[in-house]
N, C-alpha and C positions, 0 to 999 in steps of 0.2 A: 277494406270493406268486407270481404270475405271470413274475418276473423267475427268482424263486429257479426254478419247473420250467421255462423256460426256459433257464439256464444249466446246468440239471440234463442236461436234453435234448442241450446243446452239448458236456456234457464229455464225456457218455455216445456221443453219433455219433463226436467223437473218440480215444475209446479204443478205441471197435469198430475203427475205422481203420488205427488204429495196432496193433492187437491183429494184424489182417490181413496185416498186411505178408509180408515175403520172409523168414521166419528165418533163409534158408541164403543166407548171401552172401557165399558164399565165389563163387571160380574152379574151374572143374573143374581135379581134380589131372592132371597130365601121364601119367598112369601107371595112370589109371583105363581098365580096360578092355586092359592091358598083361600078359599072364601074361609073367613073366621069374622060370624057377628054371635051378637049374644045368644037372637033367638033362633040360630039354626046348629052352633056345633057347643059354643060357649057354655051354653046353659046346662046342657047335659053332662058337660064333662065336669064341672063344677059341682051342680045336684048329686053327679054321681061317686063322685072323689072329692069333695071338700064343704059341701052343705050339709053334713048329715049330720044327726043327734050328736053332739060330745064336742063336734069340733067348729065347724062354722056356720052354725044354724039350730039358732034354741033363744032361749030368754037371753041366756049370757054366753056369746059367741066366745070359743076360745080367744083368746089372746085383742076381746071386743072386735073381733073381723066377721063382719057375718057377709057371707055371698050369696043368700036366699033370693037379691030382687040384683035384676041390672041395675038401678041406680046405685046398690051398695057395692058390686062385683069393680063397676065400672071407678065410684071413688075407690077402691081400693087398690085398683090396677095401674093407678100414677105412684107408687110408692114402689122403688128400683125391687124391693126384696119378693115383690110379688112374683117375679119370674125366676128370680135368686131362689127361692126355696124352692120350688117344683125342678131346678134343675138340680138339686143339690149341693149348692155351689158352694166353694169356700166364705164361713163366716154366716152362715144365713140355717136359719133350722130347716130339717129339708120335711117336705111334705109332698103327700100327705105321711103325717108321723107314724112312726113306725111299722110303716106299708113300705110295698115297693115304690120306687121313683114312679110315674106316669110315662105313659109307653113315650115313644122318641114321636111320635106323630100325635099325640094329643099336647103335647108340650111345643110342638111345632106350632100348632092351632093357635094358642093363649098366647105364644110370643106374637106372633102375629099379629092375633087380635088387638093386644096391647099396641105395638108399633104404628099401627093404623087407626090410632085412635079410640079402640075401644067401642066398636060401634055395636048398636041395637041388633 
């Protein structure tokens, strides 16, 4: 008897234990704490590095991608190379062309944005 509420005792402290643990073990998501919609960070950053005369915003948008309106920004942010080129990524043309990459925090934004859908 004394064996059995002793092993009773041992499975019992180890389920508490394990009852205890971390539930959440994940990693914090990259983008927690990230507001990115169109019309508060997107647009500008877009208007200001990728809409402009020559490249993505005219009668005939470079490579037919124009980012002038959310509806065209937002179709063209489901296609993988949209993040691919602003990060410079292997196999992907990097943009904006022949600039520098976009700072590590506006590129934050637009992956984001994307990730999340892409919102207004």
């Amino acid at each position: 008897m004394k064996k059995l509420v002793l092993s009773l005792i041992a499975v019992s402290f180890f389920a508490f234990f394990v009852s205890c643990g971390d539930d959440n073990n994940t990693t914090p998501d990259e983008c927690d704490g990230v507001v990115a919609t169109y019309n508060t960070t997107v647009k500008g950053i877009l208007n200001a590095s990728c809409a402009i005369n020559g490249c993505h915003a005219s009668v005939a948008p470079s490579a037919g991608l124009d980012l002038t309106t959310y509806a065209k920004a937002k179709a063209s942010s489901t296609d993988p190379k949209f993040i691919c080129t602003i990060n410079h990524g292997a196999g992907c043309n990097p943009m904006p062309q022949g600039l520098p990459k976009l700072s590590d925090a506006f590129i934050k934004i637009l992956t984001c944005w994307v990730k999340n859908g892409s919102p207004e």
